[in-house]
N, C-alpha and C positions, 0 to 999 in steps of 0.2 A: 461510769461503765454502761456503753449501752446494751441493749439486751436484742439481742439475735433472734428474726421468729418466735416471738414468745407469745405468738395469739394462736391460744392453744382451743382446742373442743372436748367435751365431754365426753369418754370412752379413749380416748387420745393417750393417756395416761401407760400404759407401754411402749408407745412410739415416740416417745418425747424424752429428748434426754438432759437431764437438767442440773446441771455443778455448781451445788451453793457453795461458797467460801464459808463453812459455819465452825464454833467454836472447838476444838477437841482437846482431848483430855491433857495432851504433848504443849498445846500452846498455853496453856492457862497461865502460865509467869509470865506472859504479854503482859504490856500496861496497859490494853484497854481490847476486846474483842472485836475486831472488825465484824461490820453488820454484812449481814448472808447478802451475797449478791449470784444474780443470775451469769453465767460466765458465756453459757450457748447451750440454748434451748434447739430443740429441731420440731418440727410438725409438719404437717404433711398434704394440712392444710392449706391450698391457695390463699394467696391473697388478695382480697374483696369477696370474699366466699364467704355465707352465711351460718354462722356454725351451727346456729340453730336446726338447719336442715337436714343433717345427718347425725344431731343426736344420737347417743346410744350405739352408732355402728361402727365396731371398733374394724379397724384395719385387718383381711383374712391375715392368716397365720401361715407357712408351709404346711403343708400335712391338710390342712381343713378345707383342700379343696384338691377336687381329680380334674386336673387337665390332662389334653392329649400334650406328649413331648412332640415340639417343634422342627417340624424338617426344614432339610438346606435350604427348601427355595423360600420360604417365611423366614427364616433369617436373614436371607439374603435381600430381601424385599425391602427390609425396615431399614431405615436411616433416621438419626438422629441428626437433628439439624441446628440445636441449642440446647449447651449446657447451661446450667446457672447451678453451682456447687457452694454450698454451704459447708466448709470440712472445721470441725473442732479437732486439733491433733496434740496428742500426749506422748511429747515423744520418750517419759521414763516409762512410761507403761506399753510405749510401742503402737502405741492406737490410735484410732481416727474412728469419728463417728459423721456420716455422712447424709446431709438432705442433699440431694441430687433433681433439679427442677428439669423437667426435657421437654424436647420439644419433638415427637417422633414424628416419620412419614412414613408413605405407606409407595415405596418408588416400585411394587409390584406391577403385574397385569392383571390380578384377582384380589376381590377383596379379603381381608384378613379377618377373622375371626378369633385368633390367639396372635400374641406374639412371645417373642422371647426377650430377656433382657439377663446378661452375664456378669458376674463380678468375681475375683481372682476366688476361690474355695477357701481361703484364709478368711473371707469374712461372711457376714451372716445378711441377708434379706431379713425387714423388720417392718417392712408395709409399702405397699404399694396402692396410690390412689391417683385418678383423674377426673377432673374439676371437683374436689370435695367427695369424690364416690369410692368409696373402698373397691380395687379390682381382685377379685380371689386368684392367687395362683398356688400352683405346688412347685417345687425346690428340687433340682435334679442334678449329682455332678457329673458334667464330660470332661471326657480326657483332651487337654489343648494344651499346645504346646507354647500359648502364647501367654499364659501365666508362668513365673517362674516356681511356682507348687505343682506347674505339671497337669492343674486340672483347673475348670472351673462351676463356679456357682450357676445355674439356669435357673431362672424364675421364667415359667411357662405361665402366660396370663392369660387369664379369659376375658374377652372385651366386651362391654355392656352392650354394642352394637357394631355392626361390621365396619374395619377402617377400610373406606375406599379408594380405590388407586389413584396418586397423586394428594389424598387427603392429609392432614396433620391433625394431631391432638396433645395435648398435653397429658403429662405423665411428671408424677414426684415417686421419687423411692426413697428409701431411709434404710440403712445399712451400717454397718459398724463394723468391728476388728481388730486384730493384731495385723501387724506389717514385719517380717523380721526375714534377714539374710539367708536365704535357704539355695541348696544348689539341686534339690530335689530332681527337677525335671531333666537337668545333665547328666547328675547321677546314674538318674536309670538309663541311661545311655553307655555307663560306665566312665563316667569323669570322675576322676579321683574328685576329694571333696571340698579339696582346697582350691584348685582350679576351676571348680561348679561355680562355688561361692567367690571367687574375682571376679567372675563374671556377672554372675546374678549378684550384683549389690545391692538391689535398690531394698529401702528400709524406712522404719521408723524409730530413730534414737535418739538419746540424749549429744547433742552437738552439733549432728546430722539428719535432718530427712529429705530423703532422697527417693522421686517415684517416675520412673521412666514413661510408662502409661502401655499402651497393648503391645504384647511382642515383647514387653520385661515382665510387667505387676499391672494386672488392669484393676487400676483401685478406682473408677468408676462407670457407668453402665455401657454395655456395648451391646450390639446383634450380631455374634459372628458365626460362620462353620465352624465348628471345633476339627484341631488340625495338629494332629501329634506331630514332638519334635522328632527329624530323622525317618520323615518318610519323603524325600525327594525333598524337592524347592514347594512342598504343600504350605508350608506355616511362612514362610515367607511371602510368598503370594497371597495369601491371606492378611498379612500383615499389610503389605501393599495397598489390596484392594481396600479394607478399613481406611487406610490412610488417602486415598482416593474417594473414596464416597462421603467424607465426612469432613474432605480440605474446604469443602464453603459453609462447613457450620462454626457458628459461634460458640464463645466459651466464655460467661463471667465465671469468678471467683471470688467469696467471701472467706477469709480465714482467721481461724481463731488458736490461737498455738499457745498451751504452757509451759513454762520453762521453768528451771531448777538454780540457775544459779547468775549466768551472764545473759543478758537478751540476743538472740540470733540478731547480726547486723547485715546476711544477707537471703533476699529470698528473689528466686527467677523461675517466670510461670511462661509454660508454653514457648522455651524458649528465648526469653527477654529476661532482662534486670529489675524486679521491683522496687521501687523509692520506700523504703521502710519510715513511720514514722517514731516518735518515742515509744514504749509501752505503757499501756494501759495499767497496768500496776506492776509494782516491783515486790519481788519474793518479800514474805514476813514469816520468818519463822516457819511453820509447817505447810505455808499459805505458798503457791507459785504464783510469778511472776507470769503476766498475761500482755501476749504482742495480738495485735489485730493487725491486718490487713487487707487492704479487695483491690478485685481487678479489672475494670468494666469488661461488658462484652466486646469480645475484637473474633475480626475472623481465624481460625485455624491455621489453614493451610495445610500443607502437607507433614504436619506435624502430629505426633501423639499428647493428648495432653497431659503436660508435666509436671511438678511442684518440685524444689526444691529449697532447703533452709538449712540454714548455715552462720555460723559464727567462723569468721575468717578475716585475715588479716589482708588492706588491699593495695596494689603496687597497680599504675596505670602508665602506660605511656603510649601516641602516638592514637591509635584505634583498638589498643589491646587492655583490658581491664584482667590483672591475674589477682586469683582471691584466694589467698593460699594457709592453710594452717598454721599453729602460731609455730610449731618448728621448722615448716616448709618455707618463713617467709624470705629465708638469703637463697633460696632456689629457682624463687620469684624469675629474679634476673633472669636467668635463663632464656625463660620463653619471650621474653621481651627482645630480649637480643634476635630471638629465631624469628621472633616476626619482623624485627627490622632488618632484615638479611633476607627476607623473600616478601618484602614490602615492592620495592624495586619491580619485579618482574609482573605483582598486581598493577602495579600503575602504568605500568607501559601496553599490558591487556584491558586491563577493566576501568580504567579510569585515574588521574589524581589523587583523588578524594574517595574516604571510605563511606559508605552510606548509612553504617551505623558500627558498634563498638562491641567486637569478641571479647566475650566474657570469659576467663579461664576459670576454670571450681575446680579447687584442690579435693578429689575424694579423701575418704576416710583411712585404707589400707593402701599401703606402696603396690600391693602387686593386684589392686581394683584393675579390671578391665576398661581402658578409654572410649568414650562414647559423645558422640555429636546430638545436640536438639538447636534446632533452629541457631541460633547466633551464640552460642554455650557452646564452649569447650568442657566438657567431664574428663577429669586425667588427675589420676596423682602426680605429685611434683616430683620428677625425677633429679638427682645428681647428676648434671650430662655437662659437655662442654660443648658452649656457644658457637667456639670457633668452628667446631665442625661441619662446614656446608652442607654436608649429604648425608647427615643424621637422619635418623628415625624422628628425632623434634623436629627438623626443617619439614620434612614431610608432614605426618600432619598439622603443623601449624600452616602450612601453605595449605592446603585441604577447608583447616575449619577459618580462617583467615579468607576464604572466597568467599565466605557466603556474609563477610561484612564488606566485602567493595560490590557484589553479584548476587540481586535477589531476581527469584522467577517463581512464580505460580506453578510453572509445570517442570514437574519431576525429571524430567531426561534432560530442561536448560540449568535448574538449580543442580542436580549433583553432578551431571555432564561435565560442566564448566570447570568445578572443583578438581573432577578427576583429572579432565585435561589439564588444569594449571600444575599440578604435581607431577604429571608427565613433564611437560616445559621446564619443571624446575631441574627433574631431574638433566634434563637434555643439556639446561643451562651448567649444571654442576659435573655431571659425567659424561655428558657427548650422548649425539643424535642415536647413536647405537646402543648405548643402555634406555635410553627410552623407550626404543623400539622393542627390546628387550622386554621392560615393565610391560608395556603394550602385549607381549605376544605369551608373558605368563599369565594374562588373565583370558587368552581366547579360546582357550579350550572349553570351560566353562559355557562362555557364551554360544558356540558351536553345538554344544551340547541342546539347549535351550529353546536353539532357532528352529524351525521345523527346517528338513532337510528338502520337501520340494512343498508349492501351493497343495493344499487338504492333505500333507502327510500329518502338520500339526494344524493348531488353531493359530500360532502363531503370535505376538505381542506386539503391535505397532509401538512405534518408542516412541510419540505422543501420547499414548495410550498406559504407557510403560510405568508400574509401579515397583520393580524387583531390582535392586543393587547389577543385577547381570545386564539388566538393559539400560537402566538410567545411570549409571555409574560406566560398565564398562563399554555398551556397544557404544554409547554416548561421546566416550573420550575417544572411539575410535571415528565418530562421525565429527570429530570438532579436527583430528587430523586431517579425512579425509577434506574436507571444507577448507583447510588451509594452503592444501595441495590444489585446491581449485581454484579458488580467490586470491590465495598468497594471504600475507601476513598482516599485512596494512589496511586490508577491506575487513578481512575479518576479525583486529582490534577496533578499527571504526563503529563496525554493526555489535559488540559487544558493550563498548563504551556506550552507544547512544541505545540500548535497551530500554524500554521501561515498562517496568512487569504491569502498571495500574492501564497501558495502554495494550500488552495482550491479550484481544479480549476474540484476536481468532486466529485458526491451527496456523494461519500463513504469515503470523504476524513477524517472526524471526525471518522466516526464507525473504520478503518484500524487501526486511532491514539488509539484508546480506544482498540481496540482487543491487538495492540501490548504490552500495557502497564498492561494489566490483564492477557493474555495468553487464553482469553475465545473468542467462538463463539460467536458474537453477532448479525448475521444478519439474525435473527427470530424475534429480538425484534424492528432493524431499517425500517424492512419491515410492520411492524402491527403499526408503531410509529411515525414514521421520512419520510419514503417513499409515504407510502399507508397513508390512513384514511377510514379505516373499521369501526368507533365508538369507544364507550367504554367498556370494559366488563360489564358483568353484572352477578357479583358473587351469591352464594348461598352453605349455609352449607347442602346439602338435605340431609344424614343420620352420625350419629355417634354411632359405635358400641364398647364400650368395651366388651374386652373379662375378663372371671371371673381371679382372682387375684390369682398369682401363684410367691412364695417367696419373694412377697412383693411388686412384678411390677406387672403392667395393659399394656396390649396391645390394643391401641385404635386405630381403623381404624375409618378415616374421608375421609367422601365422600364433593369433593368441586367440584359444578359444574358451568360452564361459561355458560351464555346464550347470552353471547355478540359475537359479531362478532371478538375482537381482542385479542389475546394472552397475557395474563402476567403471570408473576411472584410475588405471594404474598409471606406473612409472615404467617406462620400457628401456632397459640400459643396454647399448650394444659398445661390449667393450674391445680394443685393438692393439695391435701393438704399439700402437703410439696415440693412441688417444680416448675418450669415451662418450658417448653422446647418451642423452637420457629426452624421451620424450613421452608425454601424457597421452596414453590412448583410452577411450571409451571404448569398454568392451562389450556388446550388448547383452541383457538376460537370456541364456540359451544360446549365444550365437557365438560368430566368429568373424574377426575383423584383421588383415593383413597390414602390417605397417612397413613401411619401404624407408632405409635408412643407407644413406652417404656417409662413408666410412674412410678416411684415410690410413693407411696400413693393413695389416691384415686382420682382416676378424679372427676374436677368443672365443668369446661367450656371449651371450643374451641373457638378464636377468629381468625376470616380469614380477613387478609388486615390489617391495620394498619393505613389506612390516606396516605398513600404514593402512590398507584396506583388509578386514579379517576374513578370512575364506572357511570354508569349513573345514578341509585337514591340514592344509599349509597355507603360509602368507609370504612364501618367497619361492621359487620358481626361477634355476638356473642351467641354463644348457650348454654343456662345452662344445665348440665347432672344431672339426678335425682341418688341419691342415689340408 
């Protein structure tokens, strides 16, 4: 058994937490006392640090120090750029004790003199030090929405000397706690408690632990605004920007987990599948059974960091790995089938070959709320039937099923993509009309969102874009409109030949898509992808046929924009015997007349189609009088 951080200092001795295996009163009819061993020590101490040198100074305490509480823009200043997490977790006692190693910086324009550091109000700060020096801080909780208690922990720190902007330092904290199923923060929103808690699952128990990371349970150090739930799209945007400022930092993981009776056989960090190996000892009597495992450092990405462990039974086929409880395991089938049923429509977008393998986690409760991390599907196993194409399982399994054939760095190409393939699917399954449908129940939303003209809002480039409204829905609306522009075949070309390790600038998708159609696109990445000018805001203001001459009509249609951003609609002028549809560019602000040959007599003119989102409408139909 080896021993975790166990190079301890003098005065250390409250900051160190240390679980011998020693003899008790309950085992003594053993046949022989196993010898005390160290299970996981923590200290706070660096390594290569002289213990000698900080004799006697033990780590401040909350309370034993007055700091000033930290404002927005010092929160917002600080990034952390590398974890390195030490977690021992008990999941019959529900707990986790935490060294948390960091690497902070300092991404202000002033130097920092305090910073702050968060952890969900369910656990306790128990020292904080950098390079070997005790930092004093005091202990404050704010109300956030991004803990599922509703609040969190602040440790305001006084720094031995100013962090200067662009600088880094290290930083250890040690922390501890309970982790347990609460719906607290829904609650007081008024959610009944049962529907809080499907939602907030995340936990530490005996069969299951389960921890989202910020925006569920921040079970380890963050800098963030505190951002109650239920005051606008605030905590979401927050959520966001965390996960944006911190997609180039690293994460290792060392963990230390005891367990009661069966060894967990799977654990997935950040996202990914870890390779478990045997455990380190097996239960004796009143003695638990000890699994270890680590994770080297890899970068984040756009992800929360997560842990998850589990005892689960595992059914694999094709790029779907489902790990499912031991009575969920004939349920299995299910989702295997749903992915082999919108396998198909990934391959003919994204590629043959999947790039790496959707993990399904059976949760705990049937009526848990489903949740995506990285290439992890979280779902409990439902009773559903396979054969149904246009289920709620084809759906999100198409959803979380994208992001094992389409990986991307940036938020509006990783969930963009997703969201569009589940559009397709449905279009595949119910016709181009309920897609457009799905499409037009989520644009009010986004209308909401977009500033209505330049300086009414600040607006959110959707490069830039960290909130489900932009990287999710404007996103799937800009993978339509881009299909309306290139067609179908340039834009699975430029989707196929991706590769996230080579976009390493804003134009790196628009270059792949210009090569693959042989069109100009950088009118539509700059009103779309770059910028956020809003949304158009069309209007059919005149239609003029001219009188009928051997048999055709020439009808000039006036289409004007009042919006701030450029697109390209669908102009359909339909007749009694026939209907023409052609792509006009309609400019920001302006007005553009299309002139259309018509045989029989003109009906109607319809502008837009459902595919470009406007601010109050996305269809536009004018009936012509006789």
């Amino acid at each position: 058994m080896k021993c975790v951080f166990c190079a301890g200092r003098p005065g250390m001795a409250t900051a160190a937490l240390v679980m011998l295996l020693a003899v008790t009163a309950g085992a003594q009819s053993l046949p022989a006392s196993p010898k005390p061993q160290v299970l996981f020590s923590r200290s706070a101490q660096s390594e290569g640090q002289n213990s000698a040198q900080n004799a006697g100074q033990p780590l401040a305490k909350a309370g034993n120090a007055q700091v000033p509480e930290a404002n927005d823009a010092e929160r917002q200043a600080l990034t952390i750029t590398a974890y390195d997490l030490n977690l021992h977790l008990v999941p019959r006692e529900h707990s986790l004790a935490v060294e948390a190693r960091l690497t902070v910086k300092n991404a202000g324009a002033q130097p920092l003199d305090e910073m702050a550091l968060q952890i969900s109000s369910a656990l306790q700060f128990e020292g904080i030090e950098s390079e070997g020096a005790a930092l004093p801080y005091q202990v404050r909780t704010v109300e956030s929405g991004a803990d599922h208690t509703g609040a969190l922990a602040e440790a305001d720190i006084r720094l031995k000397q100013p962090l200067a902007p662009g600088a880094t330092m290290p930083v250890t904290v040690l922390y501890s706690g309970k982790i347990v199923v609460t719906g607290k923060r829904l609650e007081a929103l008024g959610a009944p408690r049962q529907i809080a808690e499907a939602s907030d699952w995340d936990r530490i128990a005996e069969g299951f632990v389960g921890l989202r990371g910020f925006g569920n349970v921040v079970w380890y150090p963050v800098s963030s605004v505190p951002a109650p739930l239920g005051q606008g799209n605030q905590l979401f945007e927050e959520i966001g920007r965390q996960k944006m400022r911190e997609s180039d930092a690293t994460v290792a993981m060392q963990v230390t987990l005891e367990y009661a009776n069966h060894a967990p056989d799977v654990a997935m960090v950040d996202g990914q599948v870890v390779k478990l190996g045997p455990p380190v000892s097996t239960p004796q009597g009143a003695f638990p059974g000890v699994l270890e495992f680590s994770v080297p450092a890899r970068r984040l990405g756009f992800e929360a960091p997560s842990i998850f462990v589990a005892e689960r039974t595992l059914s694999e086929k094709g790029a779907v790995a489902v790990y499912a409880r031991a009575g969920d395991a004939d349920r299995a089938q299910a989702y295997l089938t749903a992915a082999a049923q919108v396998s198909p429509v990934l391959k003919k977008w994204l590629g043959a070959k999947a790039r790496t393998t959707l993990a399904v986690l059976d949760l705990p409760e049937g009526d848990d709320a489903p949740a995506e991390v990285g290439s992890v599907l979280l779902t409990p196993l439902l009773a559903v039937k396979p054969e149904a194409l246009d289920s709620p399982l084809d759906l999100g399994m198409m959803h979380a099923l994208t992001h094992a054939y389409f990986h991307s760095r940036r938020p509006w190409l990783e969930e963009g993509v997703a969201s569009f393939m589940v559009s397709l699917w449905i279009e595949q399954t119910k016709g181009r009309e309920a897609a457009l449908e799905h499409l037009e129940a989520t644009r009010g939303a986004l209308a909401i969102a977009e500033p209505a003209s330049p300086g009414a809002g600040a607006g959110e480039p959707l490069m830039e874009a960290s909130d489900p409204v932009h990287d999710r829905t404007k996103a799937a609306y800009v993978f339509w409109m881009l299909r309306s522009l290139v067609g179908d075949s340039a834009l699975e070309q430029a989707l196929q030949g991706y590769e996230s390790a080579k976009d390493t600038t804003p134009d790196y998708f628009e270059k792949l898509l210009e090569q693959a159609s042989g069109k100009d696109l950088q009118w539509f990445f700059k009103d779309w992808v770059y910028e956020d000018p809003g949304l158009p805001d069309l209007e059919i203001t005149h239609v003029y046929p001219a009188a009928e001459n051997l048999g055709l009509t020439l009808v000039a249609i006036d289409v004007t924009n009042h919006g701030y951003a450029a697109a390209e609609v669908p102009v359909t002028l339909v007749s009694t015997k026939t209907k023409i549809t052609r792509m006009v560019r309609v400019p920001a602000h302006g007005m553009v007349t299309e002139r259309v040959e018509i045989a029989g007599q003109p009906l109607s003119v319809q502008v837009n189609d459902g595919t470009v989102p406007e601010v109050s409408a996305s269809l536009h139909i004018k009936t012509l009088q006789p």
